[in-house]
N, C-alpha and C positions, 0 to 999 in steps of 0.2 A: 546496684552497681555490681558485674560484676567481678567476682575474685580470680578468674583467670585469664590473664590477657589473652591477646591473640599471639606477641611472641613468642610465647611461651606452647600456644600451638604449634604455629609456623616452626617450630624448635623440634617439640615433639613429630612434625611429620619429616621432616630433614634425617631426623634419627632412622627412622622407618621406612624413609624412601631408601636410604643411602646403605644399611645394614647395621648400623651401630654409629657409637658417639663417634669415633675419632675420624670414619670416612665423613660421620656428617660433619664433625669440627671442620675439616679441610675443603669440606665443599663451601660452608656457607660465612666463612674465615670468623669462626667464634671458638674458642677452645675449649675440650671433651670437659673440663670441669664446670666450665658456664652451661654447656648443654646438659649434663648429667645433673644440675645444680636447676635448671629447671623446671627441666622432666619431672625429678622429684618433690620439688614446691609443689607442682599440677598435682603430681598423685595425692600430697597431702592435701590440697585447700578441695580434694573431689571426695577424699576418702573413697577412692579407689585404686586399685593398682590397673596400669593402664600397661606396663611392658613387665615381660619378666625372663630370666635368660636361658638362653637354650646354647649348649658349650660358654664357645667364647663371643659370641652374640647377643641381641636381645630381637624376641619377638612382640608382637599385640597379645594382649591378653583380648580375651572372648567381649570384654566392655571395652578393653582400649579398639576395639576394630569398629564396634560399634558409636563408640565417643568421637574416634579419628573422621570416621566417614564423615558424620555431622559438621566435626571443623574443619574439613576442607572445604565446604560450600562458604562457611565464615570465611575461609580465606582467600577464597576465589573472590565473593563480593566486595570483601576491600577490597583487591586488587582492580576490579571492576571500578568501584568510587572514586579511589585515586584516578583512574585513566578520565571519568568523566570532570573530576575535578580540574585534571589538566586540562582539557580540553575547552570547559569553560574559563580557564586563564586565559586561554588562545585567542577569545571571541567569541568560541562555538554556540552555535544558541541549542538552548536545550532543549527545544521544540519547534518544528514546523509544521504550520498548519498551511493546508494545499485545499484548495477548491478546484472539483475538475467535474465538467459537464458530464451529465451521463452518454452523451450520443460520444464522448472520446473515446478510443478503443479500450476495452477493458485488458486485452490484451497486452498492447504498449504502457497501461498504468501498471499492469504487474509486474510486466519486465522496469521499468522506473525504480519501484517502491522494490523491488528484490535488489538491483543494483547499490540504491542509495544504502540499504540495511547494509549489505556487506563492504560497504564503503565508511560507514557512520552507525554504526550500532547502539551505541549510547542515545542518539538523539530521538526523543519521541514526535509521531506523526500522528497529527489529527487529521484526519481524509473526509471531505464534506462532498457527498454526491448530490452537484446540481443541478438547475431545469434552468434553461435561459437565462431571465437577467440573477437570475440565486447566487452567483458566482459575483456578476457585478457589483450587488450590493454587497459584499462582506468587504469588493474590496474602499467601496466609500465609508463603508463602517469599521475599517481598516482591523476588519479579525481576520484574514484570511494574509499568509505572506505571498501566494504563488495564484495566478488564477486560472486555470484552464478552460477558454469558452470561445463559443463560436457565435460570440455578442463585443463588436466594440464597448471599450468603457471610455466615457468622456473625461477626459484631463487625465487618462494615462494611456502610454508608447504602449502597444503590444507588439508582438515580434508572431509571424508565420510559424504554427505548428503542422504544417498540413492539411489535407484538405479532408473533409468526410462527404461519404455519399449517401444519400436516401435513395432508399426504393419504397415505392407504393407496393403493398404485396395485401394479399386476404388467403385464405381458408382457400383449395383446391374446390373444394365444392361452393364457394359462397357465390352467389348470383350475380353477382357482376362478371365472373368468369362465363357463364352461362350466355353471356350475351354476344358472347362469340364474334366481335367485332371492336376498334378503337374505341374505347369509350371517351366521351365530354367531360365537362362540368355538372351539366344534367342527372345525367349517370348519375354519377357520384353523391350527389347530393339526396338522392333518394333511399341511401342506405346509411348505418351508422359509423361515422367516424371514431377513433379511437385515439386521444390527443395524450399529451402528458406534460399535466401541473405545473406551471414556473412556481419555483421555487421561493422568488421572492415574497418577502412579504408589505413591502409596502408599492414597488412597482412593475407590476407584474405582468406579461406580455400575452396575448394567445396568439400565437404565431402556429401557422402553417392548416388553421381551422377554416375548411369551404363553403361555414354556414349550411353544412349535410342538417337535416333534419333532426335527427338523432343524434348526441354527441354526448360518449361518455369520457370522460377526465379523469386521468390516472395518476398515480405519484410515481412511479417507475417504468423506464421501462422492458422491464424484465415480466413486469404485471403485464404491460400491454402485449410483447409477444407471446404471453402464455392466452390470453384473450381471444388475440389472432389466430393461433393453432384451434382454438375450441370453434373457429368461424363466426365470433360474435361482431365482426365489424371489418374496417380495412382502415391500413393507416399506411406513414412513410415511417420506415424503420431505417436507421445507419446500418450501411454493408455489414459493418464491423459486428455487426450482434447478429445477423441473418444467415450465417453460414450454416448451422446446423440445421435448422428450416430449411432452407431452401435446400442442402442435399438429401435430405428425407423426405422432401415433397410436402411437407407441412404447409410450410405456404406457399405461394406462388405469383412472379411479381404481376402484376395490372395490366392491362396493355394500355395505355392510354394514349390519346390524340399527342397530348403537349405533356409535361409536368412531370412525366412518370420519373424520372431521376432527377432529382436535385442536391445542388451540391452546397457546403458550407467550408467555411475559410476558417480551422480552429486558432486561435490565438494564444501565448504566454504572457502573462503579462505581472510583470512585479508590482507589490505595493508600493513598495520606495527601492530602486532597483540599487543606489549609491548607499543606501544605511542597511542594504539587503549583509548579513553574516555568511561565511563561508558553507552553511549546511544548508542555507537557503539557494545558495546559488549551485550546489552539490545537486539538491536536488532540479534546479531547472536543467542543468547540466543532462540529468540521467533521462527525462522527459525529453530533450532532444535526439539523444541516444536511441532513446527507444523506438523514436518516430522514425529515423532515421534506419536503424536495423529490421524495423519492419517496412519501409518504402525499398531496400535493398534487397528481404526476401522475395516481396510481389514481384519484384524486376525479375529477378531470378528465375521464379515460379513461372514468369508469361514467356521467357525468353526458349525453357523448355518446350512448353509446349506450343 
């Protein structure tokens, strides 16, 4: 246990911020002898001397500056505990866990997850990046508060987050470019697809696969457009992650007869939207936000040019 409280910190740094007892007596309404009455307990239970006077003041000593710094992070994280403590009186839930597809912008998730921090700092976020139905199951197995996906869940409302686009795109050199004409289904199927993983793990979808010959299966996709750059196959990539690619010339979209863009319908969707806590709906709150300030910039951006 320790022998030194924290008021008796909180006391000693009053002194020190303030210049002496009696400015800090009057700031922190305790009187110069309960402050000078503490100080001095502190210095005896340290067996150090922590201030020592310089005229009619008092400075830190070379260990009091070094003691001080240390207890101010003491004092800060109470200060800190109390705030999270009230906050859980309030309701607050002291963690939100969020499942959000990988083809959602990562862009709009970090504006979200930057928002919610400076809105809610105390509350911790578990962030689960998933593949098609990964997101649904967590919410039947009810870990997940928030689910971001572009997969209906059955027996729960979701609400329109936007829409995402796929593009077919490959390697500037990889051979179906080469063929210098709309490609089919044919085509395509004679070279390696590049799919990525549902995340599920008991029902799991392969969506968006043309039965190509060759088909390798990824867990991300950040793996598959590094795959793509290297020309090891062609896939449909979201707009949303193809930017720096395609202004580098990395890859390049497909031309194809039908398919070449498609489009998906991302969804919110609460676990229990009425027993949902104010940091859960905080955060769906800022996921709208975000979608919404980036559907604002594109407008902007196309209106210019």
């Amino acid at each position: 246990m320790s022998r030194v409280t924290l008021a008796q910190w909180q006391m000693l740094a009053a002194v020190v911020d303030h210049g002496g007892f009696a400015k800090a007596a009057e700031a922190i309404h305790k009187s110069p002898s309960t402050l000078n009455h503490a100080v001095h307990k502190l210095e005896e239970q340290l067996g150090v001397q922590v201030l020592e006077p310089v005229g009619r003041q008092v400075r830190l000593t070379e260990a009091g500056e070094m003691l001080l710094r240390r207890a101010r992070q003491l004092i800060e994280a109470a200060g800190s505990l109390e705030e999270v403590a009230a906050s859980l009186a309030q309701g607050l839930e002291a963690e939100v866990v969020l499942a959000v597809d990988q083809i959602f912008s990562p862009d709009s998730l970090a504006r979200a997850l930057e928002t919610f921090s400076l809105a809610l700092p105390p509350v911790r976020v578990q962030l689960h990046e998933t593949v098609l139905n990964g997101g649904i199951e967590m919410l039947h197995d009810k870990s997940a508060d928030i689910v971001v996906s572009g997969i209906s869940a059955q027996g729960f409302l979701g609400e329109p987050l936007g829409m995402v686009h796929f593009i077919a795109v490959a390697h500037p050199d990889h051979p179906l470019h080469r063929l210098a004409r709309p490609l089919n289904l044919r085509d395509l199927e004679q070279y390696r697809q590049l799919v990525v993983r549902d995340s599920a793990q008991r029902h799991s979808l392969d969506a968006g696969w043309l039965k190509a010959e060759q088909r390798w299966t990824l867990s991300h996709l950040d793996t598959s457009i590094d795959m793509l750059e290297r020309g090891l196959g062609f896939a449909w990539i979201p707009e949303t992650r193809l930017g720096p690619s395609l202004e580098r010339g990395r890859l390049v979209p497909l031309r194809l007869e039908a398919g070449g863009l498609r489009e998906y319908p991302m969804q919110l969707i609460y676990r229990d939207r009425d027993r949902a806590g104010p940091a859960t709906h905080a955060m769906a709150e800022a996921l709208r936000k975000a979608v919404r300030d980036d559907s604002d910039a594109r407008d902007t951006f196309e209106a210019v040019e």
